[in-house]
N, CA, C and O atoms as a printed pandas DataFrame, in Angstrom:
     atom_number atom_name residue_name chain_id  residue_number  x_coord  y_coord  z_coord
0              1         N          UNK        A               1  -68.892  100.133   88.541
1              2        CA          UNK        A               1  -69.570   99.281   87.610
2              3         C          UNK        A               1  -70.837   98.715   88.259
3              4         O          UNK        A               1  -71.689   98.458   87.408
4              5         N          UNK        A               2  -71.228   98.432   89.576
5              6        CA          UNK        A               2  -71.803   97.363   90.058
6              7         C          UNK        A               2  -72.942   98.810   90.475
7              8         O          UNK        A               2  -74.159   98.780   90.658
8              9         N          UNK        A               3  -72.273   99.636   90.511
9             10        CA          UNK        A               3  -73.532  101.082   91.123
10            11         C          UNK        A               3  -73.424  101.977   89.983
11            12         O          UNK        A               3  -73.205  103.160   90.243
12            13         N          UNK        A               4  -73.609  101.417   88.034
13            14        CA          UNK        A               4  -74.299  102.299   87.747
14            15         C          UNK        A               4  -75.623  102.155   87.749
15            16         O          UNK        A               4  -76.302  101.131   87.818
16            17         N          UNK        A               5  -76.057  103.750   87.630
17            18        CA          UNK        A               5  -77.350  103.646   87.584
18            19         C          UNK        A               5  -78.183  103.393   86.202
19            20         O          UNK        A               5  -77.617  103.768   85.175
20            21         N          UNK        A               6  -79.593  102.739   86.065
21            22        CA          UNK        A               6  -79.601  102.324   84.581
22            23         C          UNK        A               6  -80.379  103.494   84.087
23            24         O          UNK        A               6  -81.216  104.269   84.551
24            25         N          UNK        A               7  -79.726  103.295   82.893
25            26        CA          UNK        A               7  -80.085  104.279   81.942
26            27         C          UNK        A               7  -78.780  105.443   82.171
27            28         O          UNK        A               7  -78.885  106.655   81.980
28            29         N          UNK        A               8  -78.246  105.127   82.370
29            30        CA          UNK        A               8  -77.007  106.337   83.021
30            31         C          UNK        A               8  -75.748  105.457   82.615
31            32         O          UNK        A               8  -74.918  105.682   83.496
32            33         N          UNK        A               9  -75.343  104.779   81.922
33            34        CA          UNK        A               9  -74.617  104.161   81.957
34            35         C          UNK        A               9  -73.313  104.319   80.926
35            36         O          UNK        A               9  -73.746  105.163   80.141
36            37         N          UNK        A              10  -72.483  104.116   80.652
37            38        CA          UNK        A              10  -71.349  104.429   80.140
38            39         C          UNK        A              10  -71.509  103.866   78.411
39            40         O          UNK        A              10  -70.722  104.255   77.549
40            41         N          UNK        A              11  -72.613  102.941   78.127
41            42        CA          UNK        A              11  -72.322  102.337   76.789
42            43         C          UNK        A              11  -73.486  102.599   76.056
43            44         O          UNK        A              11  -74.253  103.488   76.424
44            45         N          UNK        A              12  -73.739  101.805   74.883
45            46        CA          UNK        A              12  -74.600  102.409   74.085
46            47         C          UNK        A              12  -75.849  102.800   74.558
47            48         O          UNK        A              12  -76.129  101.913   75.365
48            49         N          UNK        A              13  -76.981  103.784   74.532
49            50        CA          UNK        A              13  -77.957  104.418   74.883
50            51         C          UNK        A              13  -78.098  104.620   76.490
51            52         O          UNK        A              13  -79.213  104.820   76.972
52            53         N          UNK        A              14  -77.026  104.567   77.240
53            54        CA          UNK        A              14  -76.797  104.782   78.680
54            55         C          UNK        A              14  -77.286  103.276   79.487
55            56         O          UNK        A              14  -77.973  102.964   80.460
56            57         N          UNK        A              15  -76.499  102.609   78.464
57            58        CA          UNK        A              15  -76.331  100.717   79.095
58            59         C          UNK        A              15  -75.213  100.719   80.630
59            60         O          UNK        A              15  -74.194  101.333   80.948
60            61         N          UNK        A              16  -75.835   99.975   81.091
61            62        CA          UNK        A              16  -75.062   99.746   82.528
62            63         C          UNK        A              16  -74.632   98.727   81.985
63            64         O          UNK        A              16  -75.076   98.348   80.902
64            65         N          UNK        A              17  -73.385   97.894   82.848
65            66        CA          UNK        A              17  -72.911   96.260   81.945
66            67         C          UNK        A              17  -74.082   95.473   82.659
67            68         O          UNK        A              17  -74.760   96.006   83.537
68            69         N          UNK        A              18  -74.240   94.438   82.319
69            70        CA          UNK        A              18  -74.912   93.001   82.440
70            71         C          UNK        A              18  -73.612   92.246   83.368
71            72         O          UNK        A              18  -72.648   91.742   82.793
72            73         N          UNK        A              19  -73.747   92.257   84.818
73            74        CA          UNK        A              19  -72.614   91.983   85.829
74            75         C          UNK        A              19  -72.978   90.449   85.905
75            76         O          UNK        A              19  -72.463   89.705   86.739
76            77         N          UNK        A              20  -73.639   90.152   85.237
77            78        CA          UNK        A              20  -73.997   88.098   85.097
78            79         C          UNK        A              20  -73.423   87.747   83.493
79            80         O          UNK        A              20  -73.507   86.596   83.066
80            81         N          UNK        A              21  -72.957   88.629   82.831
81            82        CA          UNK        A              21  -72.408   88.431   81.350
82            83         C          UNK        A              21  -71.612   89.571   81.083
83            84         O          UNK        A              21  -71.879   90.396   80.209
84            85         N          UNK        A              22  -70.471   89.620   81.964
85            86        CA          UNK        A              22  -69.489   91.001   81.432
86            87         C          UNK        A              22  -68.650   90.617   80.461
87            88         O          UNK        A              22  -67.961   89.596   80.473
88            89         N          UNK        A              23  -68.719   91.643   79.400
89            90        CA          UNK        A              23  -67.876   91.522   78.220
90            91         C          UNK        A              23  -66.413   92.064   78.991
91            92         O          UNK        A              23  -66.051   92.660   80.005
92            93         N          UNK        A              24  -65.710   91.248   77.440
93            94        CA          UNK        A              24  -64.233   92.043   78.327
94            95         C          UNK        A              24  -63.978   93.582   77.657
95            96         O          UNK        A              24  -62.811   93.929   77.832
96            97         N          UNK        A              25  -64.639   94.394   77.069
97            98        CA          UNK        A              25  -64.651   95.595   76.438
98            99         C          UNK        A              25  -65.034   96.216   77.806
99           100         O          UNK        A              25  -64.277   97.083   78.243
100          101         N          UNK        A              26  -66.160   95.860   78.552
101          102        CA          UNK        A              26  -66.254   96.440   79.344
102          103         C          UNK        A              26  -66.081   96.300   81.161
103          104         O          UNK        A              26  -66.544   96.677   82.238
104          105         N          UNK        A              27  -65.207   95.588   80.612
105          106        CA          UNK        A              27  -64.056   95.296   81.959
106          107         C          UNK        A              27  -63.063   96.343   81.671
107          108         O          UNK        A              27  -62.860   97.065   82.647
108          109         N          UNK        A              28  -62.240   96.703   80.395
109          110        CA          UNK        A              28  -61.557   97.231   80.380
110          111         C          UNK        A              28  -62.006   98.856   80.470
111          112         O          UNK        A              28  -61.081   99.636   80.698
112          113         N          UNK        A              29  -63.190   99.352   80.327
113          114        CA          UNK        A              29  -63.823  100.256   80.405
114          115         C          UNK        A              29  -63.541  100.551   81.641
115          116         O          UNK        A              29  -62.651  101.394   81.524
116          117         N          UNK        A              30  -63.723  100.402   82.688
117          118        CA          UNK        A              30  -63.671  100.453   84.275
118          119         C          UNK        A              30  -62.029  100.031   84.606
119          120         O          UNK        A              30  -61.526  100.607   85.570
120          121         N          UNK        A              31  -61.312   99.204   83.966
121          122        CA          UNK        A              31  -59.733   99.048   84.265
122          123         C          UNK        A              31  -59.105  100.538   84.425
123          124         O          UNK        A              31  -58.679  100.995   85.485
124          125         N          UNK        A              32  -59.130  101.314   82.981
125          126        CA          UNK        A              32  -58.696  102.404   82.526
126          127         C          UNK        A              32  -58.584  103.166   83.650
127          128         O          UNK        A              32  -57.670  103.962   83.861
128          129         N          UNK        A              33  -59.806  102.857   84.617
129          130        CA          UNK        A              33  -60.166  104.116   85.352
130          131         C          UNK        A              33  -59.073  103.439   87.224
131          132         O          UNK        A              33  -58.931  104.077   88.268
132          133         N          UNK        A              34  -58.725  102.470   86.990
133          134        CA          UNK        A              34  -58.507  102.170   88.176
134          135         C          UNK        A              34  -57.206  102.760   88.612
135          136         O          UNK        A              34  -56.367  102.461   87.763
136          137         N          UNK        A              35  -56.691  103.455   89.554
137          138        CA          UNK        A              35  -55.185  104.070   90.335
138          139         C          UNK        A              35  -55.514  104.007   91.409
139          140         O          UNK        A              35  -56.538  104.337   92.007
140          141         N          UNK        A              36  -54.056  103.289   91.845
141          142        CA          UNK        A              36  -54.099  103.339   93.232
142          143         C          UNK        A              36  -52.604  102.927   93.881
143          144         O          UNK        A              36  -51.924  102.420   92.989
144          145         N          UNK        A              37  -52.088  102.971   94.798
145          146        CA          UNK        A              37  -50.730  103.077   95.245
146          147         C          UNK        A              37  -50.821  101.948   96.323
147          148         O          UNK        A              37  -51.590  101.908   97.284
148          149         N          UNK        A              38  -49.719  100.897   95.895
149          150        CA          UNK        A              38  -49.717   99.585   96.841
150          151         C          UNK        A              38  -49.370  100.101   98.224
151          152         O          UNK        A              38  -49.102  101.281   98.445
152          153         N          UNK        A              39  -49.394   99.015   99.267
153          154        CA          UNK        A              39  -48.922   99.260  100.984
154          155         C          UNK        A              39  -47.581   99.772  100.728
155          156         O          UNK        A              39  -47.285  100.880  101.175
156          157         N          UNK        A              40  -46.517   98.914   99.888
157          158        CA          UNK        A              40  -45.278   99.385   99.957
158          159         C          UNK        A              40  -44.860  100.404   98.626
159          160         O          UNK        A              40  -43.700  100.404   98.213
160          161         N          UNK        A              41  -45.710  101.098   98.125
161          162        CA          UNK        A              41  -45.400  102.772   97.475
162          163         C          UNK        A              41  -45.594  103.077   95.677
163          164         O          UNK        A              41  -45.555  104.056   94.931
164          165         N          UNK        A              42  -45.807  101.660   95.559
165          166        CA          UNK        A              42  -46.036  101.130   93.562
166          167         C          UNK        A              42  -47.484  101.768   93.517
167          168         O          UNK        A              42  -48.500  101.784   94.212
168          169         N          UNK        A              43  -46.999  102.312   92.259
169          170        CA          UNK        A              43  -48.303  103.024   91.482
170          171         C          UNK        A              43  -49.235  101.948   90.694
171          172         O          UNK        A              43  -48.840  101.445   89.642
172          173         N          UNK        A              44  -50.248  101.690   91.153
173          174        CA          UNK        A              44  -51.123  100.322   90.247
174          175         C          UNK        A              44  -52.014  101.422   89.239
175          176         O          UNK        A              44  -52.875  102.120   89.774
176          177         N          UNK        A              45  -51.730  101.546   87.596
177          178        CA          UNK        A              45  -53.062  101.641   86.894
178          179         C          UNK        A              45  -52.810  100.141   85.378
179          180         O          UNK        A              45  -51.894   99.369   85.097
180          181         N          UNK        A              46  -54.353  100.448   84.741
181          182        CA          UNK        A              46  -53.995  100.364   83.568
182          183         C          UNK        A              46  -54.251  101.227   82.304
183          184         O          UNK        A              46  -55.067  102.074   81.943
184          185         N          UNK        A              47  -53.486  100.788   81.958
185          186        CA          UNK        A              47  -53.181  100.997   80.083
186          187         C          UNK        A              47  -55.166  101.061   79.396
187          188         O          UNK        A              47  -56.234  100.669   79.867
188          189         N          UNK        A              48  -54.682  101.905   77.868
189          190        CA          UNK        A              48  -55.418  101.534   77.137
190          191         C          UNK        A              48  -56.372  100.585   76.886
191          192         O          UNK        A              48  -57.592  100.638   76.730
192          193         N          UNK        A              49  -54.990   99.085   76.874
193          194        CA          UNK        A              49  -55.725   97.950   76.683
194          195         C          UNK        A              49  -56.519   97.227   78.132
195          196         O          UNK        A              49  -57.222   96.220   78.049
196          197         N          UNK        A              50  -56.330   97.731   79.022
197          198        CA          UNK        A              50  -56.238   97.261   80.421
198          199         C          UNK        A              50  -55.691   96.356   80.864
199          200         O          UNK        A              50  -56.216   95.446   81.507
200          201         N          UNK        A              51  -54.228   96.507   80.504
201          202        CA          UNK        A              51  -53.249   95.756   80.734
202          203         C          UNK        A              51  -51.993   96.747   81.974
203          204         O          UNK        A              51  -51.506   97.837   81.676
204          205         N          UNK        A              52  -51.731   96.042   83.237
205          206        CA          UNK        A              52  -51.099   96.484   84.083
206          207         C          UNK        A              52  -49.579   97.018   84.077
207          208         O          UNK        A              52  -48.744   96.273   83.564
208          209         N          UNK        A              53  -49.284   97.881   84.448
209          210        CA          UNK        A              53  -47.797   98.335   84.297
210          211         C          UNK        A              53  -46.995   96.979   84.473
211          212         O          UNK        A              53  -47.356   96.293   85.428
212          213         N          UNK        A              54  -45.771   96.405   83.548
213          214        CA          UNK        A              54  -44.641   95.960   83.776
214          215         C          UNK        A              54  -44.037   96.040   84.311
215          216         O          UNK        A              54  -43.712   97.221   84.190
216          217         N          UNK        A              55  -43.320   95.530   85.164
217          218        CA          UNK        A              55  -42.512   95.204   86.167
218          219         C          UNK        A              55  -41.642   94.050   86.172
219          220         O          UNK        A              55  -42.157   92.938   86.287
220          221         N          UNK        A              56  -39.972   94.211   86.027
221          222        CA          UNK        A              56  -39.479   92.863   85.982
222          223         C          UNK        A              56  -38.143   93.450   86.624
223          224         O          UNK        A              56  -37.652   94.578   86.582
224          225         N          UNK        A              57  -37.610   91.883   87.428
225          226        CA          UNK        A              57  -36.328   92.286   88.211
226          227         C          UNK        A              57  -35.067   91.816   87.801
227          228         O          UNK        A              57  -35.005   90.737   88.391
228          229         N          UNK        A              58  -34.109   91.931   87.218
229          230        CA          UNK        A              58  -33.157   91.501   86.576
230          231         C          UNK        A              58  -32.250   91.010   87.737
231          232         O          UNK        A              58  -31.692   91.526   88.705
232          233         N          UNK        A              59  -32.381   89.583   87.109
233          234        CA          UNK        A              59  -31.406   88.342   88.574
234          235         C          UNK        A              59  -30.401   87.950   87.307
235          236         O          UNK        A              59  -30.568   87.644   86.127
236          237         N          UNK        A              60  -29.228   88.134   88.228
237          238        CA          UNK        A              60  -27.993   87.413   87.415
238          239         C          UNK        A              60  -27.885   86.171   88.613
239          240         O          UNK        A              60  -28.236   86.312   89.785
240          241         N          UNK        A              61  -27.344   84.999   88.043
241          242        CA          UNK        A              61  -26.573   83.968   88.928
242          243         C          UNK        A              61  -26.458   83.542   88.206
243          244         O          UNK        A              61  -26.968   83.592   87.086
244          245         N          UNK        A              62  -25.211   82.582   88.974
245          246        CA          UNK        A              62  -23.815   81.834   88.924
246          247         C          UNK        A              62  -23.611   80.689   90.097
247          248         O          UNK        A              62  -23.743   80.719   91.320
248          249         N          UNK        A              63  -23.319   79.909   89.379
249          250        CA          UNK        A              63  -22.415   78.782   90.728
250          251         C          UNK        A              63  -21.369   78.947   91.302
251          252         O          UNK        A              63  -20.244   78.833   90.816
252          253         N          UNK        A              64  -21.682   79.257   92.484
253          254        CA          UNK        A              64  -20.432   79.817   93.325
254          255         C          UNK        A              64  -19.276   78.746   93.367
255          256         O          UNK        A              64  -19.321   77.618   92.875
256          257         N          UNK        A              65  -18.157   79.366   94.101
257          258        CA          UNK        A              65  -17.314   77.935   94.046
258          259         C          UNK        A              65  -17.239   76.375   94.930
259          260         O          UNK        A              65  -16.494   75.402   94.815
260          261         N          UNK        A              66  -18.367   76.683   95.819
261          262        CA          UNK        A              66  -19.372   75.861   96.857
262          263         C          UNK        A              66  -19.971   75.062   95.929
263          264         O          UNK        A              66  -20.295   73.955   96.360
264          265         N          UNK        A              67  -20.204   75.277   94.840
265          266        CA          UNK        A              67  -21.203   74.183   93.995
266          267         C          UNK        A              67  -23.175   74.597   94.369
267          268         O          UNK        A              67  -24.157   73.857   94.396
268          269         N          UNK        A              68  -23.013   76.117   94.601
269          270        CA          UNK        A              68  -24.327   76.041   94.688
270          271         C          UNK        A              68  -24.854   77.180   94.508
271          272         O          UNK        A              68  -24.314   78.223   94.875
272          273         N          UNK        A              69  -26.257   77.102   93.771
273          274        CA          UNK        A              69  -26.158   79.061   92.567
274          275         C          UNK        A              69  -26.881   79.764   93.562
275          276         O          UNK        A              69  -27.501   79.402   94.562
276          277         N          UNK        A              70  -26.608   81.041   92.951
277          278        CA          UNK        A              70  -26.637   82.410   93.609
278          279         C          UNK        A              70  -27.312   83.131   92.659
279          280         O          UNK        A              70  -26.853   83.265   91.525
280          281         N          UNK        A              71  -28.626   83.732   93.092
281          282        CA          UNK        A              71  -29.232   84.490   92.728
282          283         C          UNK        A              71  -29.135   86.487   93.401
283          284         O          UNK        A              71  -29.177   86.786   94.595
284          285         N          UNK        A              72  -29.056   87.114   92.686
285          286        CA          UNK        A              72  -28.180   88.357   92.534
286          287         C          UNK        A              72  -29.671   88.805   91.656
287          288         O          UNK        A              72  -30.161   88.256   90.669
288          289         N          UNK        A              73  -30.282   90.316   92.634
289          290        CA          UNK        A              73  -30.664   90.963   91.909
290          291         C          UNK        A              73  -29.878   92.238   91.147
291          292         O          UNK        A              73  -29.242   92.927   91.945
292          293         N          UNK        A              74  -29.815   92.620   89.926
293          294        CA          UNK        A              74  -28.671   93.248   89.703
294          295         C          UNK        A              74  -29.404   94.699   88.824
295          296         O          UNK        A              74  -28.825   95.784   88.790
296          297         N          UNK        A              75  -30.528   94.485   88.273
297          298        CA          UNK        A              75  -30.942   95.762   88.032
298          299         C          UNK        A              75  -33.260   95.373   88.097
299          300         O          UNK        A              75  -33.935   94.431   88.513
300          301         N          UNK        A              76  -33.499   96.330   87.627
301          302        CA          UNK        A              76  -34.970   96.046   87.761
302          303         C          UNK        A              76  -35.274   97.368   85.829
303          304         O          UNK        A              76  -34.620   98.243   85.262
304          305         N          UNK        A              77  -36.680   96.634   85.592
305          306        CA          UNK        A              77  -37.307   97.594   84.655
306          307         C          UNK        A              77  -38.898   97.642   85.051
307          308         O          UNK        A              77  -39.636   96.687   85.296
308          309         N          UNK        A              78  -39.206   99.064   85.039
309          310        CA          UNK        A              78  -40.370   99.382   85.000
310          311         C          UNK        A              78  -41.186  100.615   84.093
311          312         O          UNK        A              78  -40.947  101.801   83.866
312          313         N          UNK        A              79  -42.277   99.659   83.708
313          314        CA          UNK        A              79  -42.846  100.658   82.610
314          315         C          UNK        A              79  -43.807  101.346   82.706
315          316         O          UNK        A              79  -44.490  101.693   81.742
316          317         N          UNK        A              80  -44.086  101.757   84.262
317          318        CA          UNK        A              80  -44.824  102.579   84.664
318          319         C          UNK        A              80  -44.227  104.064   85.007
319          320         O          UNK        A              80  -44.920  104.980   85.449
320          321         N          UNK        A              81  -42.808  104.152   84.727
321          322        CA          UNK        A              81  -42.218  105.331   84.832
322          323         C          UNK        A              81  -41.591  105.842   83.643
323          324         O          UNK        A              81  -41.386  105.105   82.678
324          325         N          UNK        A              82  -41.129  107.613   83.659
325          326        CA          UNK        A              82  -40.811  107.659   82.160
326          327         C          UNK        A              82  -39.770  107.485   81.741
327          328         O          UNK        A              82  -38.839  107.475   82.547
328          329         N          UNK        A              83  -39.524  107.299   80.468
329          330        CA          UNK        A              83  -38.494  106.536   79.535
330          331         C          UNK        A              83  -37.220  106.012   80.345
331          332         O          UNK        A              83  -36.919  104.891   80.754
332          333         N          UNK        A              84  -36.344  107.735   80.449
333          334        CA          UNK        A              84  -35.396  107.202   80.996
334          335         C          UNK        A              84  -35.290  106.660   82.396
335          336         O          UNK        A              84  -34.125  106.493   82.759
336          337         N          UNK        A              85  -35.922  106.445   82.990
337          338        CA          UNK        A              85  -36.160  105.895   84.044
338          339         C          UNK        A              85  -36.525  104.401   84.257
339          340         O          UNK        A              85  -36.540  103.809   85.336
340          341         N          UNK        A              86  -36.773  103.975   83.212
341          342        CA          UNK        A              86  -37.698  102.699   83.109
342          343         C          UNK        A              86  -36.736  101.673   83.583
343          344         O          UNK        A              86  -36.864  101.045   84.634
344          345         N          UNK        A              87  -35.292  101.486   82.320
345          346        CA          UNK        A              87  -34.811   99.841   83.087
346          347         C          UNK        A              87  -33.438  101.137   83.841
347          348         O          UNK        A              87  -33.245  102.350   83.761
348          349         N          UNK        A              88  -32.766   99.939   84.541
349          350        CA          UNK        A              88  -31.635  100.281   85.216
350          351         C          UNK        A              88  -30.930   98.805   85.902
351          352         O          UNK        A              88  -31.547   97.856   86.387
352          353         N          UNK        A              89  -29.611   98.957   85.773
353          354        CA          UNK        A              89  -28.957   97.443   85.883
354          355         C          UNK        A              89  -27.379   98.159   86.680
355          356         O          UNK        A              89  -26.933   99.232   86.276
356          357         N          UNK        A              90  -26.878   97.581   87.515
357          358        CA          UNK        A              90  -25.612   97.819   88.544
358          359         C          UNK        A              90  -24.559   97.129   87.886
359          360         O          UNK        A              90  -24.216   96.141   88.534
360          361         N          UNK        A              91  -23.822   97.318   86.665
361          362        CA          UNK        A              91  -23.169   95.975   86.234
362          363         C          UNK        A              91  -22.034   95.661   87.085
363          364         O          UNK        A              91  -21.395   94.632   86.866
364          365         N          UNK        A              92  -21.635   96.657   88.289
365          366        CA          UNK        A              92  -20.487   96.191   89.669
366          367         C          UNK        A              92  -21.271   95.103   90.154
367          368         O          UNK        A              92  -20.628   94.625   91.088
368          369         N          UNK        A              93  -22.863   94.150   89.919
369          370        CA          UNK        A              93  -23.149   93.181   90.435
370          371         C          UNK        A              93  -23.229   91.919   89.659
371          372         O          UNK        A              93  -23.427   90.781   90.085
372          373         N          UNK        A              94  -22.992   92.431   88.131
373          374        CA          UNK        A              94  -23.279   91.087   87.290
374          375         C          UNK        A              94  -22.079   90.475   87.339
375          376         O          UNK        A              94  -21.101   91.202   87.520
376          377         N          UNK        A              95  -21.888   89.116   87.203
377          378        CA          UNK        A              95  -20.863   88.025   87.867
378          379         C          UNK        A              95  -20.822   87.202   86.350
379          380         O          UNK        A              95  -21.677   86.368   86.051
380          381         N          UNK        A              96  -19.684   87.582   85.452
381          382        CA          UNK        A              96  -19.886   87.039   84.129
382          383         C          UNK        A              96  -18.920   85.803   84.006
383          384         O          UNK        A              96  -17.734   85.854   84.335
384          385         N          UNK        A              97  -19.628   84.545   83.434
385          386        CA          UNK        A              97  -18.480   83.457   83.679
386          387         C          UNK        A              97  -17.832   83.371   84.500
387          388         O          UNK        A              97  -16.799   82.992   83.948
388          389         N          UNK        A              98  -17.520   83.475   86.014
389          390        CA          UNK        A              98  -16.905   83.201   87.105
390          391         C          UNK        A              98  -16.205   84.757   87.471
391          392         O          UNK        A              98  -15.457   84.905   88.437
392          393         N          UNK        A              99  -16.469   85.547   86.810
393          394        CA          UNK        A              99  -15.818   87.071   86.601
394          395         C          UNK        A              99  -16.948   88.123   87.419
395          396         O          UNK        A              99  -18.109   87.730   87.541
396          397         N          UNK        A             100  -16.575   89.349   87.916
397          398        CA          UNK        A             100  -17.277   90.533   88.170
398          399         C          UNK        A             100  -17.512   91.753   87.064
399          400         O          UNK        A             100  -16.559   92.312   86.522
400          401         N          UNK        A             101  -18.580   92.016   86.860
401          402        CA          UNK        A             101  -18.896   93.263   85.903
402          403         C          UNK        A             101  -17.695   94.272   85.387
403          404         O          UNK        A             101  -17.925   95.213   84.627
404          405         N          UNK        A             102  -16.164   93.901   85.986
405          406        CA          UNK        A             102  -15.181   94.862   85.808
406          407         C          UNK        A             102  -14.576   93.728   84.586
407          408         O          UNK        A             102  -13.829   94.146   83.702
408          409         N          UNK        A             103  -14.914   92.534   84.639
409          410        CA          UNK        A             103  -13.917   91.834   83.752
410          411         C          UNK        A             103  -14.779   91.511   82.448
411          412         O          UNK        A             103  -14.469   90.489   81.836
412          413         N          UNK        A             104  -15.845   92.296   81.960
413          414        CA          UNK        A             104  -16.480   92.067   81.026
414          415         C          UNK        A             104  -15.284   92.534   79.563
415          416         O          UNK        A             104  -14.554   93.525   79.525
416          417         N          UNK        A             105  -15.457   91.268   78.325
417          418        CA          UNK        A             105  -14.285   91.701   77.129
418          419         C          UNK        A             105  -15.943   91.944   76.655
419          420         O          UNK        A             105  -17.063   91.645   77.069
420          421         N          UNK        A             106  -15.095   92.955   75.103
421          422        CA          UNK        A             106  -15.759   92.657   73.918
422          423         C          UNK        A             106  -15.239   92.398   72.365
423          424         O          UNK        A             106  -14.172   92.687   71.823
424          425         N          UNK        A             107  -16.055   91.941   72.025
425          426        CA          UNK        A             107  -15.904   90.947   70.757
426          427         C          UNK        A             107  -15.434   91.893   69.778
427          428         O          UNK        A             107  -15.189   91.522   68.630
């Protein structure tokens, strides 16, 4: 963005952006284009909208019988991979009402 050249530029009649007044159209113009792989192995791009892959870690806890809670990661979802791959959860770690994932009823 900061080295196009003018008149060469990506927007109307080969506009470079105005880097003292960037629109957010063309922030996301240059997002689209960004990939790159963190220190520890995560794929960074964005989306369409230039909005970043999702990422969330599924914590179960409970109050132990110490009187003091416990945080338990028990599955993770990510929406930078495909479908079936995306969420995934261990339920041998979820701890339901004072119970382990084996003592789950249903209704």
């Amino acid at each position: 963005m900061v080295a196009c050249p003018p008149g060469e530029g990506p927007f109307n009649s080969g506009q470079c952006p105005d880097i003292r007044k960037l629109q957010p159209s063309q922030i996301v113009h240059y997002l689209r284009r960004v990939n790159f792989s963190t220190p520890v192995g995560d794929l960074i791009h964005f989306d369409i909208n230039g909005d970043p892959p999702a990422s969330y870690d599924i914590i179960n806890w409970h109050v132990t019988p110490e009187g003091t809670a416990e945080f338990v990661q028990v599955g993770h979802f990510l929406s930078s991979v495909g479908e079936d791959d995306q969420f995934h959860i261990n339920m041998e770690k979820v701890v339901w009402g004072g119970g382990s994932g084996d003592e789950v009823s249903t209704m």
